[in-house]
C-alpha positions in Angstrom: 35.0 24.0 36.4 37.6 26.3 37.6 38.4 25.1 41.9 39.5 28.4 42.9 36.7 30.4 40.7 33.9 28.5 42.4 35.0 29.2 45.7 35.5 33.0 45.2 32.4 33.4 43.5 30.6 30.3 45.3 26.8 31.1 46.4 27.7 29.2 49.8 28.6 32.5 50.9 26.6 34.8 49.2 26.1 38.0 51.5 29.4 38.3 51.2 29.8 37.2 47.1 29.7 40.8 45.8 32.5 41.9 47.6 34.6 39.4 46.8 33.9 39.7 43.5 34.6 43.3 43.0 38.6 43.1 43.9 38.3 40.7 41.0 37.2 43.5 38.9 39.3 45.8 40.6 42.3 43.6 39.9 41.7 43.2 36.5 41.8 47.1 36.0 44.7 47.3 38.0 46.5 44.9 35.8 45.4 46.8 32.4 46.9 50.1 34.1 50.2 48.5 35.1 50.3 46.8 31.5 49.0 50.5 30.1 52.4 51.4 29.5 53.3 50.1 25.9 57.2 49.5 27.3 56.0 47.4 30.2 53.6 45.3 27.5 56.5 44.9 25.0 59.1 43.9 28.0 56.1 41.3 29.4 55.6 40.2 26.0 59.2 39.6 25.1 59.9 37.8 28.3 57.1 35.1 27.4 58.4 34.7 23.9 61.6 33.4 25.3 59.7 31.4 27.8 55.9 30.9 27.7 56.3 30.1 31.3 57.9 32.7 32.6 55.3 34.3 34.7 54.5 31.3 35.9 58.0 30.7 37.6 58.0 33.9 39.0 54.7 33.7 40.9 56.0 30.1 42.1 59.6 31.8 42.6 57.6 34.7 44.6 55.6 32.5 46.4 58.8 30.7 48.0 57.5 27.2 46.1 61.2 26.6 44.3 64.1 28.2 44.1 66.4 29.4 41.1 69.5 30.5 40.4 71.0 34.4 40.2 70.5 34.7 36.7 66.7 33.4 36.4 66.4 35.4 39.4 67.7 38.8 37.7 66.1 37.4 34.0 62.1 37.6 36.2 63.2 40.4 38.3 60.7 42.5 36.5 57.7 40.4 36.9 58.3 40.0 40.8 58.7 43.8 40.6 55.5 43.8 38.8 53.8 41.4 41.6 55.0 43.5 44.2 53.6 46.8 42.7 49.8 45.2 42.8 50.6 43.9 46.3 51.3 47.3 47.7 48.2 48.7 45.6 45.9 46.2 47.5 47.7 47.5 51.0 48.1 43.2 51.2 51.1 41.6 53.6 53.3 39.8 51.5 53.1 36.5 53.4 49.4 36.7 52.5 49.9 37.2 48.6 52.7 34.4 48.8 49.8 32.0 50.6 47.5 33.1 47.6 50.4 31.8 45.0 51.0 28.6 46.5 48.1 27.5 44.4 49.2 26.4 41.2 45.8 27.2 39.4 45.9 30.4 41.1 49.8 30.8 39.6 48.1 29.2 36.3 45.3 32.0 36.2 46.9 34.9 36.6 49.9 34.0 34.4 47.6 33.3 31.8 45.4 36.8 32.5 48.6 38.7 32.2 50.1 37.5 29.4 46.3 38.2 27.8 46.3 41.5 28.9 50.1 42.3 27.7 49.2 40.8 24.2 45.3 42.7 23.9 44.2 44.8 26.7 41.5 44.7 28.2 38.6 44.3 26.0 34.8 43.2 25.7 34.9 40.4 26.4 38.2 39.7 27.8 40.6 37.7 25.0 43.0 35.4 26.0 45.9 34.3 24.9 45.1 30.9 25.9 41.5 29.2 27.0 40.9 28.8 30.9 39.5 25.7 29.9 39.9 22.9 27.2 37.0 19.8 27.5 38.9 17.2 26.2 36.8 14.3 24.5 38.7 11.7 25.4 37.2 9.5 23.3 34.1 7.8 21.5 33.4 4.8 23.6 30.5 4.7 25.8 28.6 2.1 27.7 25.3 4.2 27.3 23.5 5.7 24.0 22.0 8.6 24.7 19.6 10.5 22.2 21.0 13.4 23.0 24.8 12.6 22.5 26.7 15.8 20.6 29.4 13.3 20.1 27.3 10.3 19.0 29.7 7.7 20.7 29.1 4.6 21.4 32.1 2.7 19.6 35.7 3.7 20.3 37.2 5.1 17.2 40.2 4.2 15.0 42.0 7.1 15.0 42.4 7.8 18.3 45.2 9.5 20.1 47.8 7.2 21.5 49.4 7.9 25.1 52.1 9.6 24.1 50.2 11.7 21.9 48.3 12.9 24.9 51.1 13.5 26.9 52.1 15.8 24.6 48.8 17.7 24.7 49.2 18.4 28.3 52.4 19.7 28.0 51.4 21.9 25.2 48.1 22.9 27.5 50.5 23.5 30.7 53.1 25.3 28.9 51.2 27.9 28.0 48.9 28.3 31.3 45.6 26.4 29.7 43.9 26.2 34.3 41.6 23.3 33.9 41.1 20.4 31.5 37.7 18.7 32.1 37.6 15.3 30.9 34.5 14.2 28.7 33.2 11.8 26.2 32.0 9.0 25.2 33.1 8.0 28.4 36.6 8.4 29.5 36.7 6.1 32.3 36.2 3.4 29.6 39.8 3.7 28.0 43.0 2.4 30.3 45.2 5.1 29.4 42.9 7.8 30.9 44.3 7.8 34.4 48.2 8.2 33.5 47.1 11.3 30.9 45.2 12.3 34.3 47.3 12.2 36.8 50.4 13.2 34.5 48.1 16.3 34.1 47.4 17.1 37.6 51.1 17.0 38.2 51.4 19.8 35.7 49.5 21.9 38.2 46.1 22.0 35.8 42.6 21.5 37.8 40.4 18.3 36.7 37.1 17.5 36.3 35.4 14.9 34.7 32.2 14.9 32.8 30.6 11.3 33.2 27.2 9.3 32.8 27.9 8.0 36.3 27.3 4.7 35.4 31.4 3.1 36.2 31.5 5.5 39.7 32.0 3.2 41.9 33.5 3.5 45.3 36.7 2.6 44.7 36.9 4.8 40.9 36.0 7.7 43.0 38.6 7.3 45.3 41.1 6.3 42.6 39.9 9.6 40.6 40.4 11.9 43.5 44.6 10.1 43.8 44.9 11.0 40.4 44.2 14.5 40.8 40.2 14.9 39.8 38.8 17.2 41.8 35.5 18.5 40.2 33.1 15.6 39.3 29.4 16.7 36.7 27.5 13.5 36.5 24.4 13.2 33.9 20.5 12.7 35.1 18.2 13.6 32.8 14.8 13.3 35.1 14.0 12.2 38.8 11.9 8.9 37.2 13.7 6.3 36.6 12.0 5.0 33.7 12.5 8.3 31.9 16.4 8.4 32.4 16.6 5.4 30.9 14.5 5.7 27.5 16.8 8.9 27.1 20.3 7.0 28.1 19.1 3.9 25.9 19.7 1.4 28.4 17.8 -0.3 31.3 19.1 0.3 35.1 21.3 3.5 34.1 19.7 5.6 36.4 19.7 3.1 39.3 23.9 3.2 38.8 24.3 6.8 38.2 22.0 7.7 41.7 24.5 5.2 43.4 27.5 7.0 41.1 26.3 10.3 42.6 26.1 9.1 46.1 29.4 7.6 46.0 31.0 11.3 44.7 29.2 13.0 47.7 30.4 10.4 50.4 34.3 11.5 48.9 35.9 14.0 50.8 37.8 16.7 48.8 35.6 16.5 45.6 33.0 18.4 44.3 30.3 16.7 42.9 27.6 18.4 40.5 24.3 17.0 38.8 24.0 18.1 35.1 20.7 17.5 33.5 20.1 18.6 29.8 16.4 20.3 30.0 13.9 19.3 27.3 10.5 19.6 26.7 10.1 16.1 28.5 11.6 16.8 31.6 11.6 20.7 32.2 8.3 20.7 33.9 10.6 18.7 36.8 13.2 21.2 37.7 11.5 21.6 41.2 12.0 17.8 41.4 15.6 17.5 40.1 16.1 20.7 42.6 14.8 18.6 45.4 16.1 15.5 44.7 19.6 17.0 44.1 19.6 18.2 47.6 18.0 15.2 49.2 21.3 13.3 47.7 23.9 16.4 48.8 25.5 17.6 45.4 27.1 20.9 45.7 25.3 22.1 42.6 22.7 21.3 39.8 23.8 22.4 36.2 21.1 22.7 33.4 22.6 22.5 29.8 21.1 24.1 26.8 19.8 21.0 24.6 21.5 21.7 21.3 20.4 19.8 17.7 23.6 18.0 16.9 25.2 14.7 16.6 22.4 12.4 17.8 20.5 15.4 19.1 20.0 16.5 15.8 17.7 13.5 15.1 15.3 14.7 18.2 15.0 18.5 17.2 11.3 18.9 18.4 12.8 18.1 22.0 14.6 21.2 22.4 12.8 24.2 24.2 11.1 27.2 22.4 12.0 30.6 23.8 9.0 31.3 26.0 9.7 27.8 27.8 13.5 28.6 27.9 12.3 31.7 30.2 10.5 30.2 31.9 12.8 28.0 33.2 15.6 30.4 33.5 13.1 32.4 35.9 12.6 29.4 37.7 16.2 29.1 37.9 16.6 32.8 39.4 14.1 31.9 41.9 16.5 29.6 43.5 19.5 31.7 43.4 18.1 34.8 45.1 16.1 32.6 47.6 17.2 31.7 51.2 19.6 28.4 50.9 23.2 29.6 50.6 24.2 26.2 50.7 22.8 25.2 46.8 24.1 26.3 43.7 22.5 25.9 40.2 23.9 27.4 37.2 23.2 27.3 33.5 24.8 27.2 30.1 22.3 29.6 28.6 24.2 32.8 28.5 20.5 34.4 28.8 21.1 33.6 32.6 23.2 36.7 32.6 20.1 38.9 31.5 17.5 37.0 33.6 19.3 37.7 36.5 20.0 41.3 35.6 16.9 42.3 34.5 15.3 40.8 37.7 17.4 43.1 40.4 20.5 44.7 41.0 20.7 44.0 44.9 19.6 39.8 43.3 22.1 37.5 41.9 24.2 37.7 38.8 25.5 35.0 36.6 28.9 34.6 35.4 28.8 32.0 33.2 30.9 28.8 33.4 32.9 31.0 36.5 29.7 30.7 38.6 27.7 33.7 40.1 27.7 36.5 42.9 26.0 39.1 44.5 25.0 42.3 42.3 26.8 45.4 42.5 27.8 47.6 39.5 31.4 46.3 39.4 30.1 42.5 39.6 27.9 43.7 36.4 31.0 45.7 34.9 33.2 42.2 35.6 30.1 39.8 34.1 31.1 42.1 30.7 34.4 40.7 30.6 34.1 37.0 31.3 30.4 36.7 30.6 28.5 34.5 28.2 29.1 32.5 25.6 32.9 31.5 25.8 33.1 29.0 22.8 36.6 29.6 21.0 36.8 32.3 23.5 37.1 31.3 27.4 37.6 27.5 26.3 37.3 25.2 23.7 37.4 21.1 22.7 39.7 19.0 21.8 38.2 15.5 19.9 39.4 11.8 20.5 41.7 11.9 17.6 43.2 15.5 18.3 40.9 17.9 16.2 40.2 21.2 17.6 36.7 22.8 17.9 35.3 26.1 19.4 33.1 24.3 22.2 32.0 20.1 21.8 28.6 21.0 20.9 29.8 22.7 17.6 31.7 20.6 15.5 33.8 22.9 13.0 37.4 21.4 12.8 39.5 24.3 13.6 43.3 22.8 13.6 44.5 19.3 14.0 46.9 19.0 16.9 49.0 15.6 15.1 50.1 18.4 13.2 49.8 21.7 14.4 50.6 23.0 17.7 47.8 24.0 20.5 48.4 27.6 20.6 49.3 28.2 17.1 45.4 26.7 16.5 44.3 28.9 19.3 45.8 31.9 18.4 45.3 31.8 14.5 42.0 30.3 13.9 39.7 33.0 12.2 36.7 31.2 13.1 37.8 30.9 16.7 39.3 35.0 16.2 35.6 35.6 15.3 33.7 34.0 18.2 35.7 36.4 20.1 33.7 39.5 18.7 30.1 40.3 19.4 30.0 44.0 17.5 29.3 41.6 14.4 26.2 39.6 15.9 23.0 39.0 14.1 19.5 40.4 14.2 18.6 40.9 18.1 21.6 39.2 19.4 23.6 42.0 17.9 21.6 44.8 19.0 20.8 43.6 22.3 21.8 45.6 25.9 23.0 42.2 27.0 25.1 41.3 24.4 29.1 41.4 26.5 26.9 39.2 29.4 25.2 37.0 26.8 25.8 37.1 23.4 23.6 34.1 23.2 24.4 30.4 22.4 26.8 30.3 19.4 26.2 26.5 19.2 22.4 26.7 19.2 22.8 29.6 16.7 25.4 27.1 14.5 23.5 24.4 14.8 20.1 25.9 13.7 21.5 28.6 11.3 24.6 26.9 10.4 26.2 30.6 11.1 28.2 31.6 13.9 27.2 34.7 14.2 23.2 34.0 13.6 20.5 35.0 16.2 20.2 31.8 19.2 16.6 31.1 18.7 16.3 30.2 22.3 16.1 33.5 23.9 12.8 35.4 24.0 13.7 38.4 22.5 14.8 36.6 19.4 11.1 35.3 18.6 11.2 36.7 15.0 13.6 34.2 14.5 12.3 31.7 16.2 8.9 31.9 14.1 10.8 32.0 10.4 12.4 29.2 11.5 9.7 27.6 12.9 7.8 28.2 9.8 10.5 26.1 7.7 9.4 23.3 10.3 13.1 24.1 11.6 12.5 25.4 15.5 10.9 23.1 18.3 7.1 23.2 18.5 6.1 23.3 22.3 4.4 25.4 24.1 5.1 26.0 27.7 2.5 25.8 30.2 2.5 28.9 31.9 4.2 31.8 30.2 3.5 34.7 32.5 6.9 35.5 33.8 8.3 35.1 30.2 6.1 37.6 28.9 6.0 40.4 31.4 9.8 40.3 30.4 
């Protein structure tokens, strides 16, 4: 959901994808040399203790957006040195690298990555001192009932936060170099303080999306949405028919309204607009539809979520996907990435992407999880290690209507309360969050597996079935074992998909 991530990486321009992504590697191992020496580390360090946004000023100082005194000029001195070193590494004119700060989620991202870096190295994957991304559920009204909900909303709840409780979060979130908040639900459009919280957020230089069942899109919300700072807009279909859309959204002429949402989105200028469909055994046999269909309307991208057994969802377990039709899909998926239109991107949540692509070709199309995807080349692979795959607790995490802190919205362990404890202590200290951030310690095949710093399978799906973090994610193919215990404790989705060539010659 990142702006500037999407474009780097975007498909739109694929030929050309592997290249750019490999001065993203080669950045990232330029920074961990730079930061190698334990002085350097322990100066970086210090100077963010004093003030979390230090880097961030100097990149905006260095990029000529503000100006400061001689003493807060001498006191980030050494990060402007530091900025310059990588500049003359990269052989890059300055007034180039100054155009490349102007972008306050640019400034945002890199602070963030070198603060990471100062406080843990480079590891496997990459830990950060703060997520890239927080998906705020903004609340628990809705206008549809879905039966797939994670959040079960419908009703808005009592303990919400109040406005200036959410003020607060951003600050918290901006201070210390959180790049993107996407805004989710229930439905956020449906509470009135939602637009101050988002445009006092866009002020604070943070990228915004907005997750939404389409339904309240109307011209004129679109337009206000994009004033207030939202650039990045995922709207819900779950199937091409009508009819089917609505027995799943639980109310009659949603699907007419979110077509005529989407269509609105894609008429704005300056937005981009993305189709997110959550595949299930009803409706996975119409990818090639919802492919067509998305293009016919002119999204910039299709996004197919993992269905995952909680909240409402757990109530319609036989819906999700067994592990051959999972493949199956996720081959189908590959299909469209390495064909001929540069001009569509579809992506996944299931970190299995990673290996389907991989496993497919090295001169094909990798995936880099919620970042997007690029052409192959051993340094694209080497960077998918560091950022790839699962990134609950890890590259992002939620924050719930009334303030309480989970790993990721589809996995609902309270992990700090923010009416009491601050954002980054939570971040920082949570051992359950601490531990999504390892993979050495994964179970059965998930552990073992080749794939594991690209995938590391679903933690969610592996919660939600196992009630264990580090369990197996029954969804991927080589994890059948585990699919068929559970399966035997009537515990793992029944169907079968139709054709299961491609899944097994894998």
């Amino acid at each position: 959901m990142m702006s500037e991530a999407h474009r780097v990486l975007s498909l739109r321009s694929r030929q050309k994808s592997a290249k750019e992504a490999e001065p993203l590697y080669s950045a990232l191992n330029t920074v961990n040399v730079l930061l190698g020496n334990v002085l350097v580390r322990k100066a970086i360090h210090s100077l963010c203790v004093d003030d979390t946004q230090a880097i961030y000023k100097a990149l905006t100082y260095y990029s000529g957006q503000s100006d400061l005194n001689l003493l807060k000029k001498l006191k980030l001195l050494p990060i402007c040195a530091f900025v310059e070193l990588g500049r003359m590494s990269f052989h890059v004119d300055k007034s180039t690298m100054q155009g490349y700060f102007s972008q306050q989620v640019t400034r945002r991202g890199l602070s963030n990555i070198v603060k990471s870096i100062a406080d843990y190295g480079i590891s496997k994957p990459l830990k950060l001192q703060a997520p890239f991304l927080v998906v705020w559920n903004y609340t628990d009204a809705c206008n549809l009932h879905c039966k797939h909900c994670y959040q079960g909303a419908g009703k808005m709840s009592n303990d919400e936060l109040s406005l200036d409780e959410r003020l607060n979060i951003v600050d918290q979130l901006a201070d210390n170099d959180v790049v993107a908040i996407a805004f989710s639900g229930g439905e956020a459009l449906l509470r009135d303080d939602f637009w101050e919280v988002a445009r006092y957020a866009s002020s604070k230089g943070l990228y915004l999306s907005i997750a939404t069942n389409g339904t309240l899109l109307t011209k004129d919300v679109v337009r206000r949405l994009r004033d207030v700072g939202v650039e990045y807009f995922e709207i819900s279909l779950d199937s091409v028919d009508p009819a089917k859309h609505d027995a799943f959204r639980g109310v009659t002429g949603a699907w007419e309204r979110t077509v005529a949402g989407i269509k609105n989105v894609v008429a704005q200028d300056g937005v981009f607009s993305c189709i997110a469909n959550t595949v299930t055994n009803e409706n996975y046999r119409e990818l090639d539809a919802l492919v067509e269909f998305s293009r016919k309307l002119g999204v910039n991208r299709t996004l197919i979520f993992n269905f995952i057994p909680v909240g409402r969802g757990a109530d319609i377990i036989d819906m999700d996907l067994p592990p051959d039709a999972r493949e199956h899909v996720l081959q189908q998926m590959y299909g469209y990435l390495s064909g001929q239109d540069e001009s569509f991107e579809i992506l996944t949540t299931a970190p299995q992407f990673s290996r389907v692509c991989m496993m497919n070709s090295q001169n094909g199309i990798i995936s880099l999880a919620h970042v997007g995807a690029a052409g192959f080349s051993d340094k694209v692979g080497l960077l998918a290690e560091y950022i790839g795959g699962c990134g609950a607790g890890r590259m992002y995490c939620a924050i719930q209507p009334n303030g309480i802190v989970t790993p990721c919205v589809f996995m609902p362990i309270p992990v700090g309360d923010l009416r009491s404890e601050s954002f980054v202590d939570i971040w920082k200290n949570s051992e359950v969050m601490q531990s999504l951030r390892e993979r050495h310690d994964l179970k059965e095949h998930c552990g073992s597996c080749d794939y594991k710093n690209v995938c590391g399978g679903c933690r969610a799906r592996a919660y939600a079935y196992f009630n264990d973090i580090k369990a197996p994610d029954i969804g991927c193919i080589y994890n059948l074992p585990a699919y068929n215990a559970l399966k035997h404790k009537s515990r793992a989705p029944s169907v079968a998909v139709e054709t299961t060539e491609t899944a097994e010659s894998s």
